[in-house]
Each structure stands twice: as structure tokens, then as C-alpha cells.
N, C-alpha and C positions, 0 to 999 in steps of 0.2 A: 088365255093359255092354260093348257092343264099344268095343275101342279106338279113339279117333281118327285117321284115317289123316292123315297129314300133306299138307296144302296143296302143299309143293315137297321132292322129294328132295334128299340134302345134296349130293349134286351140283349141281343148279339153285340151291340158294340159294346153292352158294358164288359161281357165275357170278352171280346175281345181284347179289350183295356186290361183284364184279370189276366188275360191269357197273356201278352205280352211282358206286364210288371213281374209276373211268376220268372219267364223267361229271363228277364234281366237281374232278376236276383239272384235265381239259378246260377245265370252264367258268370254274375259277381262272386258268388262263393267258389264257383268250383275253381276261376280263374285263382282268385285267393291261394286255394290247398294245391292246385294242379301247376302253375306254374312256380310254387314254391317248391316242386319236389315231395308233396308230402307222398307215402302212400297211397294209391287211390285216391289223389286228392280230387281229380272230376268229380269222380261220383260220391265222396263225403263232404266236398266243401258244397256241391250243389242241394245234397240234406240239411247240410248247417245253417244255411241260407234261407231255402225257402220252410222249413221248420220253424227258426226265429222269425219270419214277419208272419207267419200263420198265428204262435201266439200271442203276436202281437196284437194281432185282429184284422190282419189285412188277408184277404181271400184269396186265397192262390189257385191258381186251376189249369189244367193240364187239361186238352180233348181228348178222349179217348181215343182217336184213329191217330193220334198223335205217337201215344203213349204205345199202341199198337205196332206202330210201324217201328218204334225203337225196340218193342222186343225183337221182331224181325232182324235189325241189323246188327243188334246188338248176339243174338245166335248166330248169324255168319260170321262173326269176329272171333266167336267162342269154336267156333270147327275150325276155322283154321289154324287152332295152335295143335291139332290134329297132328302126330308124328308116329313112325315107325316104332320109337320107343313105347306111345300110347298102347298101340296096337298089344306091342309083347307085354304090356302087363294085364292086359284082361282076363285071363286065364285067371288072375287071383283074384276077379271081383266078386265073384259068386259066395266067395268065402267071407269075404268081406259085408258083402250086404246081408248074409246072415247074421253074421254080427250084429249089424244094422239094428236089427227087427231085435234082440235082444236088448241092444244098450237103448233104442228107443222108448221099451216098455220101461225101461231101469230109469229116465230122464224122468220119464212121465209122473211114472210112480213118487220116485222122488221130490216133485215139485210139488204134484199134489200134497203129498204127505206135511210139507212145507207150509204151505198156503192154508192148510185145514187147520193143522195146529200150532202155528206161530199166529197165522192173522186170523185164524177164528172163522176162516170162510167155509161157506157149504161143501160138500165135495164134490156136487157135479158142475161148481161155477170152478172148482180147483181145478177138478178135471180138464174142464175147456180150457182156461188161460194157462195150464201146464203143456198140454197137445203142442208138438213141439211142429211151427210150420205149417197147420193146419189151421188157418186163422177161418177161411171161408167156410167149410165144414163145421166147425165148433160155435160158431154165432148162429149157421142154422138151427146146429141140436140145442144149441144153447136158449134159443128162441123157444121151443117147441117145449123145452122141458121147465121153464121159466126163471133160468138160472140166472144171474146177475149180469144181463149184455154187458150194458157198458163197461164194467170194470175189468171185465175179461176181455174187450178191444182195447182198452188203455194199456194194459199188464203187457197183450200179443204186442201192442204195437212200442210203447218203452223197449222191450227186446230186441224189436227188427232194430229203430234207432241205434242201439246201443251197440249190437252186433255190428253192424253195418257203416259205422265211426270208429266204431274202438278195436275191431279186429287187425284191420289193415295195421294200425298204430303197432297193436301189438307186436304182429305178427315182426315187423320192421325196426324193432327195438331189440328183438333176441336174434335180427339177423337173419332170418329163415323163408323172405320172399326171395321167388326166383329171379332168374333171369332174363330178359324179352328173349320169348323164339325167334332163332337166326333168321333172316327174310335175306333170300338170296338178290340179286341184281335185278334191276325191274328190268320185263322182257321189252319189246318193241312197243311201241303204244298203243296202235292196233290190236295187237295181241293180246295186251293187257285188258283194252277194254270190251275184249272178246268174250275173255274167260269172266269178267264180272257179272258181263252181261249172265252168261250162262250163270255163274253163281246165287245171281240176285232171282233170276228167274227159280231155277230149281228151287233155291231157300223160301222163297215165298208162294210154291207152289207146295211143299210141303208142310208150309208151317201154315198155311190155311186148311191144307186135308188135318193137320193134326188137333187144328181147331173145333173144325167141321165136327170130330171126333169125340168135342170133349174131353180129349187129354189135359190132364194140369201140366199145368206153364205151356202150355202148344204150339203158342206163335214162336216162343223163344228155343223150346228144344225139340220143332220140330224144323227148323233153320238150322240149329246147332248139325243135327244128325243127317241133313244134304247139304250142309259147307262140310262136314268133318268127311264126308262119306269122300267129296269130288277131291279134298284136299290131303287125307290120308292115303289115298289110292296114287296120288301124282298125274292125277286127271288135272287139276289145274292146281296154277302154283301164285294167283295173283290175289291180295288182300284188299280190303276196303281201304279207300284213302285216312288217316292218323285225323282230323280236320271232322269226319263221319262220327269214326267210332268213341271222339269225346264228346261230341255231340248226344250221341246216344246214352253214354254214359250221364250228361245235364240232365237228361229228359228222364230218364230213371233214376237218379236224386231226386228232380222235384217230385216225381209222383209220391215217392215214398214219404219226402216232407211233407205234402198237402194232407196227409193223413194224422195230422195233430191239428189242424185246424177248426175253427168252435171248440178246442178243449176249455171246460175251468180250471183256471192254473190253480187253484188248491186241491182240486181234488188230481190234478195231474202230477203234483207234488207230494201229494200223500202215494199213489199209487205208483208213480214211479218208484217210491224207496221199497215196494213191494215188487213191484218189476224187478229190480237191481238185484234183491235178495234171491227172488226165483230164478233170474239168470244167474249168478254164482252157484247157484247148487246143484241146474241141471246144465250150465258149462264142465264144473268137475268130474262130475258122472260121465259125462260128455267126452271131455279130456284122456278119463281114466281105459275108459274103451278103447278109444282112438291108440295111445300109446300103446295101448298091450296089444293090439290087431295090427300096428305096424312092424311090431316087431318080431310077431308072431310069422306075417305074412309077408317082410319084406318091402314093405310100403313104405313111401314117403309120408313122417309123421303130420306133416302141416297142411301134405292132401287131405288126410283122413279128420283131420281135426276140426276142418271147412265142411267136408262132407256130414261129418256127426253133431257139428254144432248146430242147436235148435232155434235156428233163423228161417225166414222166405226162401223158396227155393231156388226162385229167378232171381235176388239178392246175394246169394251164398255163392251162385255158380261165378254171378259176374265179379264179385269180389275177387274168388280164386284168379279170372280172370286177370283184375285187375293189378293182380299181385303176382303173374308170369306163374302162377301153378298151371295143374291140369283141370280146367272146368270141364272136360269133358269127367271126368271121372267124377269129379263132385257133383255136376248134374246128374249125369244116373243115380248116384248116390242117393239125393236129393231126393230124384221121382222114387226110386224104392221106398223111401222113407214116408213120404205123401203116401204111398202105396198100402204100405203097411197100418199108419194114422188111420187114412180112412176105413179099411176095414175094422181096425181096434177101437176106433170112436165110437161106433154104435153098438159093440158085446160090450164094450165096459158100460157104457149108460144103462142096460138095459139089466147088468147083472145089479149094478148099481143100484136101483129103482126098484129089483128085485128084492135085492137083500134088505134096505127101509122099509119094504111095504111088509115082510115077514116081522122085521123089526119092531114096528109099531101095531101091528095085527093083534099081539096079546094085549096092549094099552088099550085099544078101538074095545078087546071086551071085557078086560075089567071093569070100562066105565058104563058099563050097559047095565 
């Protein structure tokens, strides 16, 4: 008799073993924060979770088509809180994301400034882990120009954590998360699962051209922008099942958890009190923006203060999300913001690089 060739090599079942334990820890934290009520608790307690067994040493791992399909549905959840009110405040976003591009440069500056001379660091490794949101971009230039990797992934990533646990907390301490948008009567069943049909297809036939495209964050806002398009318009009125979208929310905790795993906990203890300090300095900058453009511009201040806060951007939107704001606003926000980083990440490097090499130009011929 031939032998039985096995189902999965021991590679794949060990990943699948990883993949499974991630999930069950996932879904042990988020149930912890989520059925206690806490804010956001899906998507903080499923960080909490699988964050603490990563440093503990246990590997956690998420598939990427996994992690894909949750941005997917995780941006149809984000259009449908799409409303007539959305619509009438666009008119002031233009103003606003100008703003954007200003308090952005003021974060940056700021942090840098911070980081160079409180902790003594370089300025173009200050640079990168100041870059507010631009984690993939800044490990590139960061690569290239041989600035301090790793401590600048530690710094970005302590931030998204922190962001991403403590905001929700925040924000629900001073009282200032909203309300779930009203979901009218579910229609016929049929119906319902006509229009999802239609939903799921458009949203993921957009959020792959937005991919295809190289847009940042694409799976998730380009789904956001054909569920907001079908659901603002009153083209369809039917949601993702409640069962779905905390699902998607686990799945987007853990990823963001599995991103402290193989840390050294002392140098992740050193670097976080460096994290914390960079974040308090360009949160306030952050803050100070935010309040004076809503009042400026009639905006909801705790939109704007998601939107301007120097977090991930597919992290920021689903937060607002999570906390009954407008993610549709904070997303755009968000991409402006990316928008703006990456063209300002490479003139500052390069003025940067500039300015040293003039700097050190007369030393090179004194000593000659």
C-alpha cells in the first residue's frame, strides 16, 4: 500500500496551530473589554491579548488573506454609517485638510525636536519615528539612509499601541463618544440579502481596483468609498450582520498585536518611555490644532482630534468607528495626512542630508 501523504506539511500545521492559538487569544481579550462594555473593547482587548502572549514568547500569526478580507469588511461597516448629515459637512473638509498639512508639519517638527534633544538621537532616525502614520515609508528611507531601524519600529509601533487602547478609554471618560447610527427595521430577508449581496460585491470590487492601484490603506478605503457611495445615496439600506463586524474588529487587534512580537523586553521598556514622551508632545500639538479648526470651522471636536491624532490610518478610521464618530471623515483625513507624509518624508531627508553634508564640508578641509 502507498503511504498516506499527509493533508498539511509540518510547517503549515505548525502555522496553523499559531494561527488558531492567536485567534483564541484574540477572541479571549476582545470578549474580556467587548462584553464588559468597555469602549472599543473588540478591537482593544483583542490587542491586549494577543500583544501580551507575543511578549511573552508565544508567536502569534495572522494570514495575510485573512487580515485582507477583514479590511474589506471592516470598510463596508465604515460606509455605512454614511448619512445625509456626512454629506452637508464636506464642504468644510477642504479647509480642514489644509489645516491638516500644517499641524502635520508642526507634530513632526515637534517630535523631532524632542527625540534629538532630550534622547540624544540622530535626526533623521528622529525624523522617521516622529512621521506621524507613515511607518512603511520611513523604515524604507530609514533603511536607505542607515538611520536606527529598529528603534524607530519600536517608537512607531509603542504609538499605534497606545493610540489604539488609550484613546477609546479616553475619549469615554470625558463622555464625547457618540452614538450608534439609527438602523431602521430590517427589510424582508430576501431583500436584505440582496442588497449585501450587491454591497459585498461592489465593496470588494473596489477595494481591489484600489489596491491594484497602490492606494494606502486600499482594501479598507476603497470598500469604505462603495459601501458609503450605495449607503449615502439610499441605494441600499442593509448592514453587515453585528456577529461579522466584531469579528473583523478581533482580526484587526490581532494583527496590530503580533507587531511586538520577538521584541527584547528591555530595550522595549526603554523605548517605550521614549514612545510615551514622543506621543504626549505630538498628541498636544495634535490636540491644539484639532480644537482651534473646530471651532474655527464648526466641526465636531473629537472628529478632528481622531483625524489629527499621529496614529495608523486604517487603525484611526476603525476607532472613530468603533466609538459611533464619523470614520468616514477621519479616513479621508487620514489619507490626506499619508498624502502629505509621503511627499514631506523625502524634501525633508534630502534637505536634511543637505544641510550636514555643508555642515561638515569645512571639518573634511581643515583636516586635510
Amino acid at each position: 500500500m502507498h503511504a498516506v501523504m499527509p493533508l498539511l506539511s509540518s510547517r503549515q500545521f505548525y502555522m496553523l496551530r499559531r494561527f488558531a492559538e492567536t485567534l483564541v487569544i484574540a477572541g479571549a481579550g476582545a470578549a474580556t473589554l467587548g462584553l464588559a462594555g468597555m469602549p472599543a473593547g473588540w478591537l482593544s482587548g483583542s490587542i491586549v491579548g494577543v500583544s501580551a502572549a507575543a511578549l511573552a514568547g508565544r508567536r502569534m500569526f495572522i494570514p495575510p488573506q485573512l487580515g485582507q478580507a477583514a479590511y474589506v469588511l471592516l470598510g463596508i461597516s465604515l460606509g455605512s454609517s454614511v448619512t445625509p448629515a456626512t454629506v452637508a459637512t464636506m464642504v468644510t473638509w477642504p479647509l480642514s485638510m489644509l489645516a491638516l498639512g500644517v499641524a502635520m508639519a508642526a507634530i513632526t517638527l515637534s517630535v523631532t525636536a524632542y527625540l534629538k534633544f532630550v534622547h540624544g538621537w540622530d535626526t533623521l532616525s528622529a525624523l522617521f519615528a516622529a512621521a506621524p502614520g507613515a511607518l512603511a515609508q520611513a523604515m524604507a528611507l530609514a533603511q536607505d539612509t542607515g538611520a536606527n531601524v529598529r528603534a524607530i519600529a519600536m517608537v512607531q509601533t509603542v504609538r499605534l499601541f497606545i493610540l489604539a487602547v488609550a484613546l477609546p478609554l479616553i475619549f469615554a471618560a470625558f463622555g464625547v463618544a457618540g452614538l450608534p447610527p439609527p438602523r431602521g427595521a430590517p427589510g424582508p430577508l430576501m431583500q436584505t440579502l440582496a442588497e449585501l449581496a450587491v454591497i459585498v460585491t461592489a465593496s470588494s470590487g473596489a477595494a481591489l481596483l484600489a489596491f491594484r492601484l497602490n492606494l494606502p490603506g486600499g482594501l479598507i478605503l476603497g470598500s469604505m468609498a462603495a459601501s458609503g457611495v450605495l449607503h449615502g445615496t439610499g441605494w441600499v439600506h442593509a448592514f453587515l450582520p453585528v456577529p461579522v463586524a466584531i469579528s473583523s474588529f478581533i482580526v484587526m487587534g490581532a494583527m496590530i498585536g503580533t507587531r511586538l512580537g520577538g521584541a527584547d523586553i528591555r530595550q522595549l521598556v526603554r523605548l517605550s518611555l521614549v514612545g510615551i514622551g514622543a506621543l504626549l508632545v505630538g498628541t498636544t500639538v495634535g490636540c491644539l490644532f484639532a480644537v482651534s479648526v473646530a471651532w474655527l470651522l464648526t466641526l465636531r471636536t473629537e472628529n478632528l482630534v481622531i483625524a489629527y491624532a499621529p496614529g495608523a490610518m486604517e487603525a484611526m478610521t476603525i476607532i472613530a468607528f468603533a466609538l459611533h464618530l464619523d470614520p468616514v471623515f477621519v479616513g479621508v483625513h487620514q489619507l490626506a495626512r499619508f498624502t502629505f507624509m509621503s511627499m514631506m518624508l523625502p524634501a525633508a531627508v534630502g534637505l536634511i542630508r543637505a544641510y550636514e553634508a555643508k555642515k561638515n564640508k569645512p571639518d573634511a578641509a581643515d583636516g586635510k
